[in-house]
N, C-alpha and C positions, 0 to 999 in steps of 0.2 A: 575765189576771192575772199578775205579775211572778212571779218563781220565791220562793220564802220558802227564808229561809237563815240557820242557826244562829249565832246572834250577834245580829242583826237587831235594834235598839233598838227597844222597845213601850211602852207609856207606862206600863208595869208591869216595865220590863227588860228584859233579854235575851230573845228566844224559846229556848227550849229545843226538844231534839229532840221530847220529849213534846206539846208546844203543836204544834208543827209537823206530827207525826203526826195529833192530833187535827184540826188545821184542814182539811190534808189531807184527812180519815176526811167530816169532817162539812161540805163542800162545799164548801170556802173562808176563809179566813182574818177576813176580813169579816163572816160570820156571827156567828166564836168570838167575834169583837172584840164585837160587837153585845151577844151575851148576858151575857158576864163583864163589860160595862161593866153592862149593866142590873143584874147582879147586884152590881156595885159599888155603885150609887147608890140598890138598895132597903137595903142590907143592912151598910154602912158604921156604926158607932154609935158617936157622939164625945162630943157637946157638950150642950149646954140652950138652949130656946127658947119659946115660945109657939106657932110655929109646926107643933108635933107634932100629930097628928089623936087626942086621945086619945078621941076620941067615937066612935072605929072598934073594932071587933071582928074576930075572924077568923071567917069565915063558915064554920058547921059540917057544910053540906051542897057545899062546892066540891070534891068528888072527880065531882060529877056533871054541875058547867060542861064547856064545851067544853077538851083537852087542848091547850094549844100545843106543847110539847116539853121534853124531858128533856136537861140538861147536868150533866156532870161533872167538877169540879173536885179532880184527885185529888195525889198530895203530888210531882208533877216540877211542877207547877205554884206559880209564885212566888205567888199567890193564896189558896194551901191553909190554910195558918195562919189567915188572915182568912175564909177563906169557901168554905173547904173541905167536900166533900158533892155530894152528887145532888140539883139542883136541878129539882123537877117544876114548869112554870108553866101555869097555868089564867086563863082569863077565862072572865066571867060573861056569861049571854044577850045583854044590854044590850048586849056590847062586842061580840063576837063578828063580826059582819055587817061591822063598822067595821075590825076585827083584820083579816079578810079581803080588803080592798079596800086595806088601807094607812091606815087612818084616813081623819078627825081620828075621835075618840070623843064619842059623845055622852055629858051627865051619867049621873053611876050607872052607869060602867063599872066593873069591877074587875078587876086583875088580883092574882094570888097568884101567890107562890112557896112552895111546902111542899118545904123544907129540909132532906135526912135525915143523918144519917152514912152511912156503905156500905162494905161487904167487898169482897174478890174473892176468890170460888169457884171453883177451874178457868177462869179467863179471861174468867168473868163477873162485872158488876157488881152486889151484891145490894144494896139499902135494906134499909138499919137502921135506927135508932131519928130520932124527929125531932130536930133540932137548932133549928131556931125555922117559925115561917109569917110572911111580910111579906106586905101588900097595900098598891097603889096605887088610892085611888078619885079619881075625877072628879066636880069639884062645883066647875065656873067659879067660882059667887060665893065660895063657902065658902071656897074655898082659891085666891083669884086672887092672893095673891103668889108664888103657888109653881106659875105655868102653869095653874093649874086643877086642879090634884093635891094630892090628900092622899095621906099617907104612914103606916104604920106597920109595926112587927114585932115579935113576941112570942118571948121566948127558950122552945124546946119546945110553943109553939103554943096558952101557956097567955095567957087572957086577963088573968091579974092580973099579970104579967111584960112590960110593954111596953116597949121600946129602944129606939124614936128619941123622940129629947126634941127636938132641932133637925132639922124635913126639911129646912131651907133647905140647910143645912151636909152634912147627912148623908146627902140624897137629891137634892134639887132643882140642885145645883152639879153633879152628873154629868149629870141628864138636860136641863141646858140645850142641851150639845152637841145633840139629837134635836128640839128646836125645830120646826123642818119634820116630821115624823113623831108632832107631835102629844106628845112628851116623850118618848115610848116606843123602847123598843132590841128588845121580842119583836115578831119578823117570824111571819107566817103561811107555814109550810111544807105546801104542798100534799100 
């Protein structure tokens, strides 16, 4: 892997020492890329469309899916304003087996992002309060202009506050880049 170095155009600006420490920290610069774009493309809310999954819920039992991993999007981060927070992501049984192998997924996958604010305590990062939950589910026919993906996010995790009105615009335009990976940017860390 090339050496990363401050200035470094990213298709979010400049790398900062901050990014560059964390990519560093968390095995590669390629990973961060992976997950802050995923967290671009659930979690982006612009436009209006037909194309929103408004028939999705947040599932009330996902603190017990399997854990993918934890990112932090904290204020050196040119991101922070838009999507600032401790990002925990989970998938559901269904996905899991598939998450681990590298995909594709089959129907009735789901992934979540549960969204918090967060402190630092002595050095540590603590979760605060939620700031929204997004899910991606999988349902080829249901959602086949948009890869097979349904999309949604709730500001604070509440079901009557939904935010993407357009996934094509607001989620599905990032995760095309991921095509080959089945649309998906969370990788399985052993």
């Amino acid at each position: 892997m090339p050496a990363i170095k401050p200035g470094t155009n990213s298709p979010f600006g400049p790398l900062t020492m901050g990014m560059i420490g964390y990519a560093k920290a968390g095995r590669g610069m390629a990973r961060v890329f992976r997950l802050l774009t995923a967290a671009v493309g659930m979690l982006t809310i612009v436009s209006v469309s037909a194309e929103s999954a408004d028939d999705l819920k947040p599932p009330a039992s996902f603190r017990h899916w399997f854990f993918v991993n934890t990112m932090v999007i904290d204020k050196e981060s040119p991101l922070f304003a838009a999507m600032g927070g401790m990002h925990n992501a989970y998938i559901n049984l269904t996905g899991e087996a598939a998450l681990k192998k590298g995909g594709p997924y089959p129907d009735k996958t789901v992934f979540l992002i549960d969204l918090h604010e967060f402190t630092i305590s002595d050095g540590s990062y603590v979760e605060g309060p939620r700031k929204l939950t997004a899910v991606m589910l999988k349902d080829k026919k249901e959602y086949a202009s948009t890869g097979g993906w349904g999309w949604q996010a709730w500001a604070g995790g509440d079901p009557t506050k939904p935010l993407v009105t357009d996934a094509t615009k607001q989620c599905f335009e990032c995760h095309q880049a991921r095509k080959d990976q089945d649309y998906v940017y969370s990788t399985y860390i052993p």
